[in-house]
C-alpha positions in Angstrom: 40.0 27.6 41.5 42.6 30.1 42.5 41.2 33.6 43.8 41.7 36.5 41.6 44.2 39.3 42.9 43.1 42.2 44.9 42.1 45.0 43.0 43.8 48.1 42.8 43.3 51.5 43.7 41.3 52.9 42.1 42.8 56.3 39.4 41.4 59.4 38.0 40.5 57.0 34.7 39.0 54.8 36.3 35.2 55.2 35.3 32.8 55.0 38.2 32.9 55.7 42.4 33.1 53.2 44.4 30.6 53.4 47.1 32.3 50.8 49.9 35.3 49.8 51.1 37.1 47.2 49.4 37.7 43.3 50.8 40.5 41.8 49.3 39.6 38.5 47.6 40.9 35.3 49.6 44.5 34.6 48.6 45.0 30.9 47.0 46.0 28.1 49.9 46.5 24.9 50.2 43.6 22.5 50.7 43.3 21.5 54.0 41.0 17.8 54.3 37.4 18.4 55.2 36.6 19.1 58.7 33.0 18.7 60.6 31.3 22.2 60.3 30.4 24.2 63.1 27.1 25.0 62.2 26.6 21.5 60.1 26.1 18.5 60.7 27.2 16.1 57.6 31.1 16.1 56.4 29.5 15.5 52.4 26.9 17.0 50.5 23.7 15.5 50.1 21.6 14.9 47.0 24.4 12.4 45.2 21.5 9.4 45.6 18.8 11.8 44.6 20.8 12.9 41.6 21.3 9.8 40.5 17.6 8.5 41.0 16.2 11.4 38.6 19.0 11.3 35.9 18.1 7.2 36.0 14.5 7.2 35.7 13.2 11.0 35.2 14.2 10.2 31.6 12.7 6.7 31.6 9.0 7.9 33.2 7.7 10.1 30.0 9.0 7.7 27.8 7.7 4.6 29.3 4.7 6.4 29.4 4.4 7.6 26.5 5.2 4.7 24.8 3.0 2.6 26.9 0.1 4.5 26.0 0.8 4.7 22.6 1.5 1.0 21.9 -1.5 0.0 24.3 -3.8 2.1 21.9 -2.5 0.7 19.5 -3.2 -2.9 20.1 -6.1 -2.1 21.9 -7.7 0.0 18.9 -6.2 -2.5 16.3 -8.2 -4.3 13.7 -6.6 -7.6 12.2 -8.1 -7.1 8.6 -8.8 -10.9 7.1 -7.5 -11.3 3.9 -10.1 -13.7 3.0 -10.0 -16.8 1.6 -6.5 -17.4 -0.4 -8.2 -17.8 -3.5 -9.8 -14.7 -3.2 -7.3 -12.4 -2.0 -6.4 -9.4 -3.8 -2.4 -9.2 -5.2 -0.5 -6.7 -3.3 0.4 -3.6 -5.9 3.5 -3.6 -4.7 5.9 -4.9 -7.1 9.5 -5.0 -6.0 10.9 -5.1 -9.9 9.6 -1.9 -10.6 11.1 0.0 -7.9 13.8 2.2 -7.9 15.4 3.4 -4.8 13.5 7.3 -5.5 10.8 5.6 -5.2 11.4 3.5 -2.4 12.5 6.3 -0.6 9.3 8.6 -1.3 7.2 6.1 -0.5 8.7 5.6 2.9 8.5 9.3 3.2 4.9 9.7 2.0 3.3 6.3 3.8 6.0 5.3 6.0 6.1 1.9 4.1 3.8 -1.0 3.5 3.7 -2.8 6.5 0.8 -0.5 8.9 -1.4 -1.7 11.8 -5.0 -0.7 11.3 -6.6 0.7 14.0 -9.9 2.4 15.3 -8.8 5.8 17.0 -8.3 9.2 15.9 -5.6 9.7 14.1 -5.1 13.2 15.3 -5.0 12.4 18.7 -2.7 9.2 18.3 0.0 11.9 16.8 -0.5 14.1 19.5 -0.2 11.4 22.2 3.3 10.3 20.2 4.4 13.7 20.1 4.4 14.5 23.5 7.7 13.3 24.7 9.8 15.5 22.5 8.1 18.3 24.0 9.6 17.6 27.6 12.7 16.1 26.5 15.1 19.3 25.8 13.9 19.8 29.8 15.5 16.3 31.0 18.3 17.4 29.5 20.2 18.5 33.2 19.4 15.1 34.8 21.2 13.4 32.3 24.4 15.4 32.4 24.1 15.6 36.3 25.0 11.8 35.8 28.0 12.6 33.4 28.9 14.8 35.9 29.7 12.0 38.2 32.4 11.1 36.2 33.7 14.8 36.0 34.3 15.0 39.7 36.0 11.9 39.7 38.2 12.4 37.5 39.6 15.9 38.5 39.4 14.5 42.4 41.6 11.6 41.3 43.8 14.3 39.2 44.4 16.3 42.0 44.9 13.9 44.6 47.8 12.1 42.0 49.3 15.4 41.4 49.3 15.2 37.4 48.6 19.0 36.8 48.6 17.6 32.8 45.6 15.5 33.3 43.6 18.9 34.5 41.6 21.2 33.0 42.6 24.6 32.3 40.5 27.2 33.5 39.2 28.2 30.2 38.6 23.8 29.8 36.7 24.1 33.5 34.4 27.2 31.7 33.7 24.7 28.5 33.2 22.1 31.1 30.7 23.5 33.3 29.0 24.5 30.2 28.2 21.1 28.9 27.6 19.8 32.4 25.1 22.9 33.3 23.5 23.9 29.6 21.5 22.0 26.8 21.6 22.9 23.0 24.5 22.9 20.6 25.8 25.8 22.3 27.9 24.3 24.5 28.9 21.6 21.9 30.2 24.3 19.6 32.0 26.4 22.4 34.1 23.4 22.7 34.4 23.0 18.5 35.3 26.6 18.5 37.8 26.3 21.4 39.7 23.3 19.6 39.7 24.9 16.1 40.9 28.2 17.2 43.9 26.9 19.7 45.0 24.0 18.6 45.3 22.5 22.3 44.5 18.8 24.0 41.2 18.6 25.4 41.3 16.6 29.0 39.0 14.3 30.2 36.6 15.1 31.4 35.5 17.3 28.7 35.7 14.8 25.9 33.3 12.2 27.8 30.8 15.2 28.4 31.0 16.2 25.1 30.2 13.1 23.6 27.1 12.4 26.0 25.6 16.1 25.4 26.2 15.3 21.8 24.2 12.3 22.3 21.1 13.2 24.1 21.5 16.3 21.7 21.4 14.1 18.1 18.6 11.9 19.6 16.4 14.4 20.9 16.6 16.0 17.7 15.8 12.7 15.7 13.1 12.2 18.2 11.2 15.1 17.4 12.1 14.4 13.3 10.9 11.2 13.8 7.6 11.8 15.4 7.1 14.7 12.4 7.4 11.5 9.9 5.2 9.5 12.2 2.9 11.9 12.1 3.1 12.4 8.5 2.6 8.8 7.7 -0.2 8.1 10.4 -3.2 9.0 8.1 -7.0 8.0 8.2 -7.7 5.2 5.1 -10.7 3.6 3.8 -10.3 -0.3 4.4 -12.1 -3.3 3.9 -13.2 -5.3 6.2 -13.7 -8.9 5.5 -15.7 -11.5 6.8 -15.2 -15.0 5.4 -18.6 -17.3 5.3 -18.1 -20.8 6.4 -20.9 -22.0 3.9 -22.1 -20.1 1.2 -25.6 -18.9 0.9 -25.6 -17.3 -2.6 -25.6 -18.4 -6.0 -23.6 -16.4 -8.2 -22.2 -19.6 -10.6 -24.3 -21.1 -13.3 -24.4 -24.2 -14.5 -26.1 -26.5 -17.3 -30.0 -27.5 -16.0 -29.1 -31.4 -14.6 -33.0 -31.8 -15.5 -32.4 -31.2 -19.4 -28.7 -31.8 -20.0 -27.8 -34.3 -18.1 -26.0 -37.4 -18.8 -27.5 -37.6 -21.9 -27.8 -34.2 -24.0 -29.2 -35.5 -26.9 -33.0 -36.1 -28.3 -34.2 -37.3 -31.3 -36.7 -34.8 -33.4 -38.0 -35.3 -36.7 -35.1 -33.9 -39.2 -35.4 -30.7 -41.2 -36.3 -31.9 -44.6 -37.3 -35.8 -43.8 -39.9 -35.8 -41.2 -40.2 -39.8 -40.5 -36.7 -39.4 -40.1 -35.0 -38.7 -37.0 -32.2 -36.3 -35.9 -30.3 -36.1 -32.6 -30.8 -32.4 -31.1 -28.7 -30.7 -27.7 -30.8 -30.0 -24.5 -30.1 -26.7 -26.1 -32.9 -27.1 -28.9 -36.9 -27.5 -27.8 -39.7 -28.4 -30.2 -43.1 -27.7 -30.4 -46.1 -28.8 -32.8 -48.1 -26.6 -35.2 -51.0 -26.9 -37.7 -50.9 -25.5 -41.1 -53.4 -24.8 -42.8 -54.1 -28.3 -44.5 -54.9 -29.0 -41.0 -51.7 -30.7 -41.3 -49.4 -31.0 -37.7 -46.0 -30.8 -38.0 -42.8 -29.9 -35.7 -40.5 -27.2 -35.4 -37.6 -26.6 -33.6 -36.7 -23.7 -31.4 -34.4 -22.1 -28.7 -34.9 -24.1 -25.7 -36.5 -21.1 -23.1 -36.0 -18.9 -25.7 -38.0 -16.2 -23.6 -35.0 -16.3 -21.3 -32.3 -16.4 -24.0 -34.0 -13.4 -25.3 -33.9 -11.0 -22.4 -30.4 -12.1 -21.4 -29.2 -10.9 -24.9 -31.2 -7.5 -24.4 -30.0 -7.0 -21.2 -33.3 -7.3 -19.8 -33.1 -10.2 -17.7 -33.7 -9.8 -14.0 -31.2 -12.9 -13.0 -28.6 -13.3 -15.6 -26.2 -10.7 -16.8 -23.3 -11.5 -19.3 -19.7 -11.0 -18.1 -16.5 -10.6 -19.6 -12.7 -10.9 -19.2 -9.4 -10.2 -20.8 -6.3 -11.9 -20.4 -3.4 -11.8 -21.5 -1.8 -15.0 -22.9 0.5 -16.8 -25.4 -1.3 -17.2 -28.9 -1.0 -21.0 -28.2 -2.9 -21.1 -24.8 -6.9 -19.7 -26.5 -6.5 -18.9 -30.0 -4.3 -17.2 -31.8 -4.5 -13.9 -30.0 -2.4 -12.5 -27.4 -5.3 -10.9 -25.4 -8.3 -13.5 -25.4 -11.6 -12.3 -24.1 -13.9 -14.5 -22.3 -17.6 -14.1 -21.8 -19.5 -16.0 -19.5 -22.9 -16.1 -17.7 -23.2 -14.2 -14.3 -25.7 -13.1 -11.7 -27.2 -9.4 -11.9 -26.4 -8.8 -8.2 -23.0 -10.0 -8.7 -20.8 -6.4 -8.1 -23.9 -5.0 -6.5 -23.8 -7.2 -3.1 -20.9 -6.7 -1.0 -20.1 -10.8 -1.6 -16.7 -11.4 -2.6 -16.9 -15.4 -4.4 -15.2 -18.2 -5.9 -17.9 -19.5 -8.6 -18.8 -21.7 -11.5 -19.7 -20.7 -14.9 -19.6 -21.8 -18.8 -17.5 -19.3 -20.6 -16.9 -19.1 -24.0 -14.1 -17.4 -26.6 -13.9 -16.9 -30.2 -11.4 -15.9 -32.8 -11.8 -15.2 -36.2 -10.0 -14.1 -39.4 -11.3 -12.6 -42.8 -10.9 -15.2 -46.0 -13.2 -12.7 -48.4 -9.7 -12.7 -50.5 -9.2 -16.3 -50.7 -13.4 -16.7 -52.0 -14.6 -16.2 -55.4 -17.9 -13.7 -55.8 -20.0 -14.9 -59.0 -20.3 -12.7 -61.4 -23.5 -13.6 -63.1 -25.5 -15.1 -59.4 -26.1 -14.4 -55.7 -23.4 -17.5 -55.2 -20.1 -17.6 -54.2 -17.3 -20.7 -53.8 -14.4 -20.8 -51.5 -11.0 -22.8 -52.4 -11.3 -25.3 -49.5 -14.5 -27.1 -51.3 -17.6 -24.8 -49.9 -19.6 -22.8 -52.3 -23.0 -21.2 -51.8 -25.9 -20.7 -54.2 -26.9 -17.4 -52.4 -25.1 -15.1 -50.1 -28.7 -14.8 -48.7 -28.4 -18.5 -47.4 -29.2 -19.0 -43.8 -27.0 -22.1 -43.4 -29.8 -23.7 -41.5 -29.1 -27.4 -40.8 -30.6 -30.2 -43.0 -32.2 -27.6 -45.6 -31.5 -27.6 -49.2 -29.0 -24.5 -49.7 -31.1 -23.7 -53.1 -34.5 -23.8 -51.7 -34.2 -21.5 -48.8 -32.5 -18.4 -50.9 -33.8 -15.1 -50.3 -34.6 -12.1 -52.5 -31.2 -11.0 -53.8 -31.8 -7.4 -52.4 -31.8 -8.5 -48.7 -29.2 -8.2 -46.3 -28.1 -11.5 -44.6 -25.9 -13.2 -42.6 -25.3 -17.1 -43.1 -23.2 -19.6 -40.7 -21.9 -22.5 -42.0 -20.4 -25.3 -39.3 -17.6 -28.0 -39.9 -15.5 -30.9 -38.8 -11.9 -29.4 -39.0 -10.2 -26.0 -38.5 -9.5 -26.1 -42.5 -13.3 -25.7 -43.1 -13.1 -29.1 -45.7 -15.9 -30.9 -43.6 -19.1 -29.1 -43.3 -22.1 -30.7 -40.5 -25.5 -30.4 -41.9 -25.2 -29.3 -45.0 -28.1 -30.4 -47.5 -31.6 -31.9 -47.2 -29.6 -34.9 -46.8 -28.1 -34.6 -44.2 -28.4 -36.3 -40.4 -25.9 -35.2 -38.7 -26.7 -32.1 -37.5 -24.6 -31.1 -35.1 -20.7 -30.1 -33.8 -20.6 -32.3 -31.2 -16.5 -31.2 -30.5 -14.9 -28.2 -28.8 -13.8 -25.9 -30.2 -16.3 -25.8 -32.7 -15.2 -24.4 -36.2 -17.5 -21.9 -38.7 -17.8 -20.0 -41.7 -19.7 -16.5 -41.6 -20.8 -15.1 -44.3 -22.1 -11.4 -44.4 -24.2 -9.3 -47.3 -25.5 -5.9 -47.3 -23.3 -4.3 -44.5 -22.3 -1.9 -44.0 -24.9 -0.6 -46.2 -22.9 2.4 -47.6 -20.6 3.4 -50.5 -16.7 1.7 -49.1 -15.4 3.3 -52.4 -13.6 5.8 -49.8 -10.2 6.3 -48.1 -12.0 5.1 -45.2 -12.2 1.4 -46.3 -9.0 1.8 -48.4 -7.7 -1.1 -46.4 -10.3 -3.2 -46.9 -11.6 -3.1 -50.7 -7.7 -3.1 -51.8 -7.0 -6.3 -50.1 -9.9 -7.7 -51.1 -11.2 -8.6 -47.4 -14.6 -6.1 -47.9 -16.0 -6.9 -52.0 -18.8 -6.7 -53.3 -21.5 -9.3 -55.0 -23.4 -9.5 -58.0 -26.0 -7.0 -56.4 -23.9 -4.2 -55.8 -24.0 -5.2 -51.8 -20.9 -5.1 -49.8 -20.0 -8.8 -48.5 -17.3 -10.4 -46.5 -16.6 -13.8 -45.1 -14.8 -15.0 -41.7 -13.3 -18.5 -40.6 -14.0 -18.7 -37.0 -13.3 -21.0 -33.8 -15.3 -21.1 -31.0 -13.6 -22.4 -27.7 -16.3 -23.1 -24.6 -14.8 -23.6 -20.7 -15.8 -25.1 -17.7 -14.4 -21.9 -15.7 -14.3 -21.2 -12.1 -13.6 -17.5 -11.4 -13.1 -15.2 -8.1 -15.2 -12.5 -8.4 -13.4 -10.1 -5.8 -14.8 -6.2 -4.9 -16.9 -6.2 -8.2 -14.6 -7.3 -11.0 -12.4 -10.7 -12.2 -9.4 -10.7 -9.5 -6.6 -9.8 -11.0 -7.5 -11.2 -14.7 -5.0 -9.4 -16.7 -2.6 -11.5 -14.2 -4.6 -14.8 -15.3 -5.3 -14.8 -11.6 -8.6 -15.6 -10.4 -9.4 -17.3 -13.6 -9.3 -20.8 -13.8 -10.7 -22.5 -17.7 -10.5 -25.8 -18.6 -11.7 -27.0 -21.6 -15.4 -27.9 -21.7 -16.6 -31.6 -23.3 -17.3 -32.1 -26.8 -20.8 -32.0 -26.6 -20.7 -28.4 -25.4 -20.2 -27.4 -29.2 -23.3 -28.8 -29.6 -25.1 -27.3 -27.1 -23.8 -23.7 -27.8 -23.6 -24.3 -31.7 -26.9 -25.6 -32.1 -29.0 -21.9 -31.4 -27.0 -20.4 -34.5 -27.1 -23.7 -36.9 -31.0 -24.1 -37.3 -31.4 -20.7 -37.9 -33.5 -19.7 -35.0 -34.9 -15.8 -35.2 -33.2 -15.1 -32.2 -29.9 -17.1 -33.2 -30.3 -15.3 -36.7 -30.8 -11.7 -35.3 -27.7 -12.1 -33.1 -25.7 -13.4 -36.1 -26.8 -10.2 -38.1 -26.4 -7.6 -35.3 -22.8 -9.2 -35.2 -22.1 -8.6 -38.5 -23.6 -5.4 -38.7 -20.9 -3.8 -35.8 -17.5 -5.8 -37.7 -18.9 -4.1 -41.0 -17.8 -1.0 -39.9 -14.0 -2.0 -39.2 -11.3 -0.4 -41.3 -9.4 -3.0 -40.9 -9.0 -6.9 -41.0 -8.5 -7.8 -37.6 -10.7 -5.2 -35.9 -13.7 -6.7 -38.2 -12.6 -10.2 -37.1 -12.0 -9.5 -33.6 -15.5 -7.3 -33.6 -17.3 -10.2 -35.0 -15.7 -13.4 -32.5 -16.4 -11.2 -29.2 -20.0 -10.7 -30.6 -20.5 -14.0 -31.3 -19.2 -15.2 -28.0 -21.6 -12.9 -26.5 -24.2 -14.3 -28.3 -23.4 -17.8 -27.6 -23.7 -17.4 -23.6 -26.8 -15.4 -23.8 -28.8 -17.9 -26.1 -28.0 -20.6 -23.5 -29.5 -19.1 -20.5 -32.7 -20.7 -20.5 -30.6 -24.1 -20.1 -28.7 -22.2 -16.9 -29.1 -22.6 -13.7 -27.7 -20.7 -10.5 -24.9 -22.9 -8.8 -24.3 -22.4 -4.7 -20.7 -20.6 -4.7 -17.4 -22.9 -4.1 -16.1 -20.0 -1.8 -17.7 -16.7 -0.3 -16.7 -13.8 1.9 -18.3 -10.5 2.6 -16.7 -6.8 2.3 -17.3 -3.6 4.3 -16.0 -0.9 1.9 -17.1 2.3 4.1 -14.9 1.6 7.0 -12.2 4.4 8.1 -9.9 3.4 10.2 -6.5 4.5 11.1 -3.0 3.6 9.2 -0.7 3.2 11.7 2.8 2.7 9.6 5.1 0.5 11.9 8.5 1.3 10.2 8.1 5.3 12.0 6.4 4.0 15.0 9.0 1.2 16.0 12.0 4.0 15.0 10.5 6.6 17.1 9.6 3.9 19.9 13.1 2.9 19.6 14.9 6.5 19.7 13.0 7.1 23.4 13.7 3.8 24.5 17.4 4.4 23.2 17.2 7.7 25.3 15.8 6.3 28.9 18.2 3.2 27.9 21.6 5.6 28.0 20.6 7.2 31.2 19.8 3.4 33.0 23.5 2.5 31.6 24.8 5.9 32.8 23.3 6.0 36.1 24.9 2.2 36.4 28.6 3.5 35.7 28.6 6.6 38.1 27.4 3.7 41.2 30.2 1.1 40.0 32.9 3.2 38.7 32.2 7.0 40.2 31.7 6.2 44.0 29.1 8.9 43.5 29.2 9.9 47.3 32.4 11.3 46.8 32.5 12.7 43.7 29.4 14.6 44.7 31.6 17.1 46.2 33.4 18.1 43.1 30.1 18.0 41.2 28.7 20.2 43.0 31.3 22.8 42.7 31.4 22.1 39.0 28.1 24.7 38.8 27.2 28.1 38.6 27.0 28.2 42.4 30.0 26.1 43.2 32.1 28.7 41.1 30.5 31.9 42.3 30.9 30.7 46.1 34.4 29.6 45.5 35.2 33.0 43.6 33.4 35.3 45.9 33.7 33.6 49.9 36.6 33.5 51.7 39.2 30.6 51.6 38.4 29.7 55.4 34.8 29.4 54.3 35.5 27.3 51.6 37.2 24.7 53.4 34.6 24.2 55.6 32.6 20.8 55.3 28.5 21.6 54.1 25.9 19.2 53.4 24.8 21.8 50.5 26.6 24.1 48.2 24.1 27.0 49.1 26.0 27.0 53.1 29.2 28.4 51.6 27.9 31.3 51.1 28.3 33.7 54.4 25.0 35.5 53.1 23.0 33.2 55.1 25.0 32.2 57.8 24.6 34.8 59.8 26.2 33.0 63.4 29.1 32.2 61.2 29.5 35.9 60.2 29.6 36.7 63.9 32.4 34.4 64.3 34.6 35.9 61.2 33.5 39.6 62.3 34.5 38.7 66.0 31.4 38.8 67.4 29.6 41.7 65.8 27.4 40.8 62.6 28.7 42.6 59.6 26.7 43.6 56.4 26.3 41.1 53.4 29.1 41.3 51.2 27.9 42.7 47.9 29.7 41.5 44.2 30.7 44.3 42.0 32.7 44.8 39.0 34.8 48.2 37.9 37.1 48.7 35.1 40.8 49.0 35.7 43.8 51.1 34.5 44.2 49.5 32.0 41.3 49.2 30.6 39.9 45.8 32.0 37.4 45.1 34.5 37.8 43.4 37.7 35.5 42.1 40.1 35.3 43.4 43.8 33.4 42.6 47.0 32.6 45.9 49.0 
């Protein structure tokens, strides 16, 4: 750099004394090649290897580190959470069609995506132990650009030694230069933004290649620290499940028809309703027992097989089996002929209570129904009524009880009632066991088809707005003693189901997942029919209580609908007693009070690969300056391309710049003090000092005094 001219001397307007004689700066020379010092001992300076060492690895060591550290916890800490057993896995709620890219995007924001490790460490201190390298970062900053530096010195040695003034820096291009080669930020960056906008002239190499790396470590720095703010954003603590499969299962949540009393064969014969020397086929559902009257006369009776059983499941009060239910959505065509078909089925009272996750068996059964009041004929003049399909009734207080004479059984007109006629056919043409005549009791097919007939509810005046609906269409009448009636043709579907009963509720039913019916045998409508049709009390109260809650529907379908799902409910609890527990087909357990750590991998593996991207440039870096830099020589410029390079070449002497040091720090005479013997001629003058004073014309110059 060429030596400023000597000062002037100094005027009446110049501001300031000066207290010491004035040294003219050096005058500009020609470089003379490097000679061996006189009070030195190496022709280069040192520290090119150790330069290149720390911009290598000084980079590398907190990020390998840190990373290490990070990832080892990690892995360490990490719990593989089992799905379970494939049948018994929850759906992901995920569902790619109903995302939009906001959403997409704020989920990645929020939760970092859906793919996480889980792991056992505090989340807190996993963020801070991430966070840690952009903290020291901005301070690695020099050791990088002391590698791009490298390449500065070699390419304004090689400029000067080929004489191609054009390929050089100016010296306001050498300021910019040392800048990016001896600051961090964007400061630098923008001084050379500002110095190309504002004059319009050709940046030389090197500046563009510093540029471009200090822009670089810059950028990713930056994005380090943004994305170990998102990392530690998304790194949350979650409450998992932890699940253990079970090789075998132990518990029995499924039930199952009692092997011991519906076996192979269901059926036994018992002495028929009206005909006692005759006999009738009964389901395993049906028991009998033997009573005296009072003519000392013994006769038989039918009843609810473990009634006791069947009663405290419909209560609620039973201490092993609860009744279930499901929804699920389907075509009309697959259970009926509603889109939204409700099973209910037979379960175990601990089941949602345990932490056991299953795959079972159970009997489930579904029902739909529609109102025909408007296609039936209420008697004027009688209790009776007659439908267009062939059935007619003496009485709307007619049980329907199998193998009885409709007439004889009739109760007082002013009771409420409920009667349930079954048949053959879906058309209700064909009824089973109607009439004292009668042998063949029993629907022995699936589904089973019914009539339900209903008198005295709801016991209040429908002549209102609220019932509008129903009276107009003739669905809710009324009968010949002033009681509100209607009637319902009904189908009764039963199952042999298997379910997955997964975190206390049907996986997934809505999605028909974890719920697998197929259509029971025939002679379950037998077994399941046969409670209602001999018109048991505890078959007979469930029928009314039925009818009772649909009563109260405004409209067709919710009477209809009320009335099938009661019935269904019905059906499974007066089969209980006939129900055994079955060993479940599948079985896992599940910890639901577990915390653990959510570890999202889309921020960890983008802020692992930012640092590894940093420590990566500097290995590449540090690899050019030894193949293409010859570092040992380009050390010299490098050194000289810094704050002390340009104040020793400024302030020293020309002779004392050309002398060969091992460090920049021996150019200056300051310290030297055998050397300043020599320049003094023998006698050790005083330390030069640097000053500045303003000039003439109003600048400011600096001096040496």
């Amino acid at each position: 750099m060429a030596s400023p001219h000597p000062p002037s001397e100094p005027s009446s307007s110049e501001k300031g004394p000066v207290a010491s004689t004035e040294t003219m700066m050096p005058d500009e020379g020609s470089p003379k090649s490097p000679t061996l010092s006189q009070h030195g001992t190496s022709t280069h300076i040192e520290g090119a290897m150790t330069d290149l060492l720390l911009g290598a690895f000084l980079p590398c060591i907190p990020v390998a580190l840190v990373c290490a550290v990070l990832l080892t916890i990690i892995f360490y800490y990490r719990v593989d959470l089992d799905p379970g057993w494939e049948l018994l896995q929850v759906p992901s709620s995920f569902n790619v069609n109903n995302q939009t890219v906001l959403n997409e995007l704020t989920q990645l924001k929020s939760k970092g995506g859906t793919s996480a490790y889980f792991v056992r460490f505090n989340p807190g201190l996993l963020v801070a132990i991430a966070s840690w390298t952009a903290k020291i970062m901005p301070f690695l900053t020099g050791s990088s650009m002391a590698l791009v530096a490298f390449f500065a010195g070699r390419r304004v040695l090689d400029a000067t030694k080929s004489n191609t003034p054009e390929q050089l820096p100016s010296p306001h291009q050498t300021a910019l230069l040392i800048g990016l080669l001896n600051e961090s930020g964007v400061k630098p960056l923008w001084n050379v933004i500002k110095y190309r906008w504002q004059n319009h002239e050709r940046i030389v190499q090197p500046i563009p290649i510093a540029f471009a790396a200090l822009a670089f470590v810059v950028f990713d720095i930056f994005a380090i620290g943004a994305a170990e703010t998102w990392f530690g954003a998304a790194t949350k603590p979650v409450n998992r499940a932890i699940i253990s499969r079970h090789d075998r299962p132990v518990a029995s949540h499924g039930r199952g028809l009692d092997s011991s009393l519906c076996g192979s064969n269901i059926w036994q014969p018992y002495p028929c309703p009206s005909n006692a020397t005759a006999r009738c086929q009964y389901p395993c559902s049906i028991t009998s027992y033997n009573f005296t009257t009072g003519g000392n006369v013994t006769q038989t009776k039918q009843a609810i097989a473990h009634a006791q059983e069947a009663a405290e499941t419909l209560l609620g009060n039973s201490w092993a089996n609860k009744i279930q239910n499901t929804s699920i959505n389907a075509p009309a065509d697959d259970y009926g002929d509603r889109d939204d078909t409700k099973f209910y089925f037979l379960g175990d009272t601990t089941a949602g209570k345990d932490i056991i996750d299953f795959l079972a068996n159970t009997t489930s059964v579904t029902t739909s129904c529609k109102v025909v009041t408007q296609q039936c004929t209420i008697d004027a003049q009688n209790e009776g009524f007659s439908c267009p399909w062939g059935f007619n009734s003496p009485s709307f207080t007619f049980s329907g009880a199998v193998g009885v004479d409709p007439a004889s059984t009739a109760a007082s007109a002013n009771d409420s009632a409920v009667g349930i006629q079954f048949f053959k056919d879906a058309n209700l043409t064909k009824a089973i066991g109607y009439g004292s005549q009668s042998v063949e009791l029993f629907s022995a097919q699936n589904p089973v088809h019914f009539m339900l007939w209903s008198k005295g509810f709801p016991p209040i005046d429908t002549r209102t707005s609220t019932f509008d609906t129903m009276t107009s269409g003739g669905y809710l009448k009324t009968d010949y003693s002033g009681d509100n009636v209607f009637m319902l043709n009904c189908s009764t579907t039963i199952y042999s189901t298997v379910y997955a009963w997964v975190n206390g509720n049907i996986l997934s039913a809505d999605h028909k997942q974890g719920w697998y019916p197929v259509r029971a045998p025939d002679t379950y409508g037998a077994i399941y029919s046969a409670p209602f049709a001999i018109n048991s009390a505890l078959g007979r109260l469930a029928l009314s209580d039925a009818a009772a809650v649909a009563a109260y529907g405004t409209t067709p379908d919710k009477v209809a609908d009320t009335f099938a799902n009661a019935f269904s409910r019905a059906a499974v609890a007066l089969t209980a007693g006939i129900n055994t527990p079955v060993l479940n087909r599948l079985e896992q357990s599940r910890n639901d009070t577990v915390i653990l750590t959510r570890v999202p991998k889309i921020p960890l593996y983008f802020l692992v690969s930012l640092k590894a991207l940093y420590a990566l440039f500097s290995l590449i870096l540090a690899a050019l300056v030894v193949f293409f830099a010859r570092p040992a020589e380009a050390q010299e410029v490098k050194a000289r391309l810094t704050v002390d390079g340009l104040a020793a070449g400024f302030f020293e002497p020309k002779k004392r710049q050309e002398r060969a040091v091992d460090k920049i720090e021996k150019l200056y005479g300051e310290h030297d003090r055998a050397a300043r013997r020599d320049e003094e001629g023998g006698a050790e003058g005083a330390t030069k000092k640097v000053g500045i004073r303003q000039t003439q014309s109003g600048g400011w110059v600096w001096v040496i005094q």
